[in-house]
N, C-alpha and C positions, 0 to 999 in steps of 0.2 A: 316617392310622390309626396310634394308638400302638402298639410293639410290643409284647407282652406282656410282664407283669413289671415295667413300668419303668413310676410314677404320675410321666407327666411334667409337670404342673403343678409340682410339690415340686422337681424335676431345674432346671426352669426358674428358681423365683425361688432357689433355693441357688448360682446360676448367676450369675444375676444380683448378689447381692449377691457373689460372690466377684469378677464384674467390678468395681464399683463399689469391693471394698478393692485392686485393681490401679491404678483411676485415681487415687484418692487417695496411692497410694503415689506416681507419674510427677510429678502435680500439685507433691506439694513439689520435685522434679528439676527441671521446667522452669518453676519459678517463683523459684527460685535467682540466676539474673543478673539479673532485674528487679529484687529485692529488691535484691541488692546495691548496684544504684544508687543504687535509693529508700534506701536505709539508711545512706548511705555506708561499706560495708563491705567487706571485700574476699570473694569466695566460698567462701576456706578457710574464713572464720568461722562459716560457716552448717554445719559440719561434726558439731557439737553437735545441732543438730536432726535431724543425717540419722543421727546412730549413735545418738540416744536412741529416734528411730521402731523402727529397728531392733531395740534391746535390749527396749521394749516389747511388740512383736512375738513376738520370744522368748518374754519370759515369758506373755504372751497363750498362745500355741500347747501351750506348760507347765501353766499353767493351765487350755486344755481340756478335758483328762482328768478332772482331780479334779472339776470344775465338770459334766462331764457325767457325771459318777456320782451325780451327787446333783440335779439338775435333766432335765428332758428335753432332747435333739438342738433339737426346734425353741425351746426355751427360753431356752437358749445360741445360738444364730446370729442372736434377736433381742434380745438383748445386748449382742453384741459390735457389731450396727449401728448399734443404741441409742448406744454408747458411741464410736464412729469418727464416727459421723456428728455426734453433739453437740459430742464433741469439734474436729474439723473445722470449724463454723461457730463455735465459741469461737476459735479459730485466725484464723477471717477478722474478729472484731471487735474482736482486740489485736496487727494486727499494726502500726497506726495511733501503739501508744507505742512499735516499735522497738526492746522489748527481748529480745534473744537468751535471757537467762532466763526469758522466760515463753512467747515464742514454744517454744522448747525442751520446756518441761515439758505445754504442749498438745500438741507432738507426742509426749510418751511416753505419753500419755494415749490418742491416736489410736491409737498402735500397740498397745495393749494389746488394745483391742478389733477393731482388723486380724487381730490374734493369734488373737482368738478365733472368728471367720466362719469360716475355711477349715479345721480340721479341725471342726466342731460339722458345718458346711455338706454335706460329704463323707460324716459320716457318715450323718447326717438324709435324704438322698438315699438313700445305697446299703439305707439299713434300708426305703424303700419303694421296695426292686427285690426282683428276684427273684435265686436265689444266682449263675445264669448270664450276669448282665446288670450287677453289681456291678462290674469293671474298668472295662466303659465307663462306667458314669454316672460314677466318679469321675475319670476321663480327663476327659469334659466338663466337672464342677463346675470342676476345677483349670483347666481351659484357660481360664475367665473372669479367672483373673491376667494371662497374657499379653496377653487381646484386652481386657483396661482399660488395660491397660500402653501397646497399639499406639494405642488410641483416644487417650491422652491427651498422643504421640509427635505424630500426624496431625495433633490439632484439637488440643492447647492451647497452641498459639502464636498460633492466629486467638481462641480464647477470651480470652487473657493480653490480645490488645489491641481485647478487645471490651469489658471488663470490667473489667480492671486482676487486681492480684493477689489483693487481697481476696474481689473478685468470683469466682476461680476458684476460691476455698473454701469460698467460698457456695456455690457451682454443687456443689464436693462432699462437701459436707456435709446440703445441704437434698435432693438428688437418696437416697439413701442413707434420709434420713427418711420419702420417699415412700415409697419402694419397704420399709420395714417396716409401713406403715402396711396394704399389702396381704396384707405377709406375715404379718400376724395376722390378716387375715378369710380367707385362703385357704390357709394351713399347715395340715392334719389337727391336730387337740388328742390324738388317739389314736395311739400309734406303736407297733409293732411291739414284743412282749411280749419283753424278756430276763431268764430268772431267773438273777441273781446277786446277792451282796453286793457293796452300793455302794463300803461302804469298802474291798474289798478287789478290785473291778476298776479302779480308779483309781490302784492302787499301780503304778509301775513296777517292781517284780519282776514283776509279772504279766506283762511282757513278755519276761523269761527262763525260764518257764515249760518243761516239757516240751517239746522239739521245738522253741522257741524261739529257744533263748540264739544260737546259731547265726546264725539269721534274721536276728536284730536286730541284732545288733553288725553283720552286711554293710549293711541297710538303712540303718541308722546312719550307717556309713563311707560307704555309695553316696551318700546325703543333704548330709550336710559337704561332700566335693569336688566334686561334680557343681555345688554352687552359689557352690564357691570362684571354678570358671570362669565361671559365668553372671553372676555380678555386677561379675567384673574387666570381663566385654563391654560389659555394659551401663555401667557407673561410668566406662570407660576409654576404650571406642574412639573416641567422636571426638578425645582427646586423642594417643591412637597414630596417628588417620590422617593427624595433623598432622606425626608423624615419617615417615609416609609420601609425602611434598611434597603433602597436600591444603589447600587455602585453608581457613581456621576455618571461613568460609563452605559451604563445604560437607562438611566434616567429619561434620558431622550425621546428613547424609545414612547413613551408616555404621549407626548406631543406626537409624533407622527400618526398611533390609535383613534387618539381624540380628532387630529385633522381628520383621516379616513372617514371616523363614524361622520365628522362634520359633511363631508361630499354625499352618503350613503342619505341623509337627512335630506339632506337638497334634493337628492333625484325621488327618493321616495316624496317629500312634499308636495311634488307637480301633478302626479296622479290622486293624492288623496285629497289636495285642494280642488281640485275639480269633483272629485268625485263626492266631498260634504263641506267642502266652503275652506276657505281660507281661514277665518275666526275660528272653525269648527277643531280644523287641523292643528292650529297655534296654542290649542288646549290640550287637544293629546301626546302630539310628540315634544313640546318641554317636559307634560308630564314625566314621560320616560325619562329623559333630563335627569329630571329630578329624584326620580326612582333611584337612578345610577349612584348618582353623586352621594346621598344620603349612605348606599349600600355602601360605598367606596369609604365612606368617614366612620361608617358604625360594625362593621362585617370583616373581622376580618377571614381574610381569602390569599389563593398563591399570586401568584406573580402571575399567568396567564388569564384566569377570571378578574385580576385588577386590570388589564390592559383590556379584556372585554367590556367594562365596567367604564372605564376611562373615554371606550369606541362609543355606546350608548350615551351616556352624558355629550359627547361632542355631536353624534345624531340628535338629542334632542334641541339643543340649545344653539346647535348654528342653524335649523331648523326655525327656530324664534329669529334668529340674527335675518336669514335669507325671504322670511314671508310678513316680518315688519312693513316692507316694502311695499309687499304685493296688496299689504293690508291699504294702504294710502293709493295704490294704482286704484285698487275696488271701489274706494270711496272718495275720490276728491274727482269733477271732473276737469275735461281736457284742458281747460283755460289756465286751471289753478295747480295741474296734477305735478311738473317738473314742481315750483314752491313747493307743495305737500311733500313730496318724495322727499327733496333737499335737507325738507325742517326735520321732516322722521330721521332720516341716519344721520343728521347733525347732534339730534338728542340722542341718537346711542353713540355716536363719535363720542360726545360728552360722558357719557358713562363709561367711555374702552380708556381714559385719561384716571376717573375716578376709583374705576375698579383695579386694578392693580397698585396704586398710590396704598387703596386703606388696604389691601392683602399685605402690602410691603409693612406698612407699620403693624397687621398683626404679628408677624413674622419677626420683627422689632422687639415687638412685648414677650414673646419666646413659646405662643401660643401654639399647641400641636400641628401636625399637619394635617390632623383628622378633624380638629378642630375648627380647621381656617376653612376646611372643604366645606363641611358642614352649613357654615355660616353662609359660605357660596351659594347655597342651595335655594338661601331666601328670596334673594332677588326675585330667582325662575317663579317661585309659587305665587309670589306678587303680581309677576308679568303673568300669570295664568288667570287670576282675579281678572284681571285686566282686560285678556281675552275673552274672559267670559263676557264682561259686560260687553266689548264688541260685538261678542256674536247675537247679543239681544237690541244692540240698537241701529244695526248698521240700514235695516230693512224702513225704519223708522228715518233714518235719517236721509237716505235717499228719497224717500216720499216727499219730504218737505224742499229739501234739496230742490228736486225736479218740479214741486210747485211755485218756487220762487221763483226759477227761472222762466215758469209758462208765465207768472202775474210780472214779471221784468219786459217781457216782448212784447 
């Protein structure tokens, strides 16, 4: 039985394709050393492709806003699949000539339309909820990043040598095709009526608006750091567990703890954001984050309590990654809320680019690997400042909010 409010078919497949831009995203990660072979390259090289995904990404997430002012939610999220997915199996049919320039320029292309799924995705959901049910649906669309992330952590090492590498960008590319192909016979064509001017909900002033300016700049600031740390984890740890006397061989293992704890965060978030707020939650479970991390740089411990350790740190801090989000559904409304969503995981896109760049040059300087976590750790306590002041102004900021729009009518 569905719960009221919440048209879960729509929840489902904005779910789905936000997993599928999660596996795509993993797939170039752990397709990276095979290449390398096949290419004779070394893996620093392939570093072009991973910060152009990125920077398309960006602008994708930038691009959401303006694009969904002037097309509809479900318009835009078949779009950006359209365009990840196509892109993606042009990926898998020139990686055969080898060249860094073209492989490169397919994935800025990929990311563009990555860029574009997840706030279009988030909104299109929450506009067919009801106004009490809108945190969680958009906790669940987002959590489809991490569990394409963990999926493609699990399975694409037995996929890589099922298939080869090409084959795993067939696999996700053609997968992605399917799945719009449904989402145009079962998307609603009719969505939820908002009256405003396109071209001026799509502006970003619109998100320092009344009761805003405040909001945003914290949402902002929580978004950038919260993913400066999430991607040093993900980009770094099995290279730090290796300063921790682990074999390369199982190194790895590190990353797939952290993904886990990451999923475990997500599903815990949904009930505890309902049940003391969203701001509320975004201060306790980085905290643990941050408990972990700190314990993990200063403790030391075997090798099973570091992979516990490693689990906690990825439940706190994908936990900040996945309720970023939810934080701007809560606070921006319908007119402006795809822009809000956009600009929020554009600023942490912008810090998943920055946080592994300054890890790599500590790493450079010859700085421990206890030491680099450690340093990790700062961000999360910053983005916890940060939610604290959310959770004192966001009451404040809706009140004015909703009086500017009674003295606007």
């Amino acid at each position: 039985m569905s719960k009221p409010g919440i048209h879960w078919p729509v929840v489902l497949l904005c779910f789905l394709a936000v997993l599928l831009d999660g596996f795509d995203t993993a797939a170039l990660s752990f397709t990276i050393p095979t290449l390398s072979q096949e290419w004779g390259s070394a893996p620093a090289a392939f570093t072009l492709p991973l910060v152009l995904t990125n920077i398309g990404v960006v602008l994708g997430y930038l691009a959401a806003g303006y694009i969904g002012a002037r097309m509809k939610a479900r318009s835009v999220v078949l779009t950006g699949v359209l365009i990840f997915a196509g892109a993606t199996v042009l990926t898998a049919a020139i990686l055969h000539l080898k060249s860094m320039p073209v492989f490169a320029t397919t994935r800025l292309i990929t990311g563009l339309g990555l860029g574009l799924v997840l706030p279009a995705g988030v909104a299109l959901a929450t506009k067919h909820s009801a106004e009490g049910r809108r945190e969680l649906v958009s906790v669940a669309v987002t959590l489809g990043l991490a569990s394409g992330s963990s999926l493609g952590g699990f399975f694409g090492g037995k996929l890589l040598h099922g298939v080869g590498s090409a084959g795993v960008f067939y696999v996700a590319g053609l997968a992605p095709l399917a799945l719009a192909a449904v989402m145009a016979v079962v998307l609603p064509t009719r969505e939820p009526s908002v009256e405003s001017n396109a071209k001026q909900e799509a502006k970003v002033s619109r998100l320092f608006g009344p009761g805003l300016r405040l909001p945003t700049s914290l949402i902002w600031a929580f978004s950038f750091l919260i993913f400066i740390t999430a991607y040093v984890l993900i980009s770094w740890v099995p290279t730090l567990l290796t300063g921790y006397g682990f074999a390369a061989g199982t190194a790895p293992l590190g990353l797939a703890f952290l993904t886990l704890g990451g999923i475990a965060g997500g599903l815990v978030l949904i009930p505890l954001a309902a049940r003391i707020g969203i701001a509320r939650a975004l201060i306790l479970m980085p905290a643990i984050g941050a408990v972990c991390m700190v314990l993990v740089a200063t403790v030391p411990v075997g090798e099973t309590l570091l992979f516990v350790l490693l689990a906690g740190a990825g439940f706190g801090v994908t936990a900040g990654q996945i309720g970023q989000l939810t934080l701007a559904v809560s606070i921006y409304p319908a007119h402006t809320r795809t822009t809000g969503v956009g600009w929020a995981a554009a600023l942490g896109r912008i810090g998943s680019i920055v946080g592994p760049g300054v890890a790599g040059l500590l790493l450079a300087l010859a700085l421990s690997a206890q030491t680099i976590v450690l340093a990790t750790a700062v961000p999360v306590l910053v983005a916890i400042a940060c939610a604290v002041g959310l959770s004192r102004v966001r009451p404040k900021a809706r009140r004015e909010r909703d009086g500017a729009l009674v003295r606007s009518r």
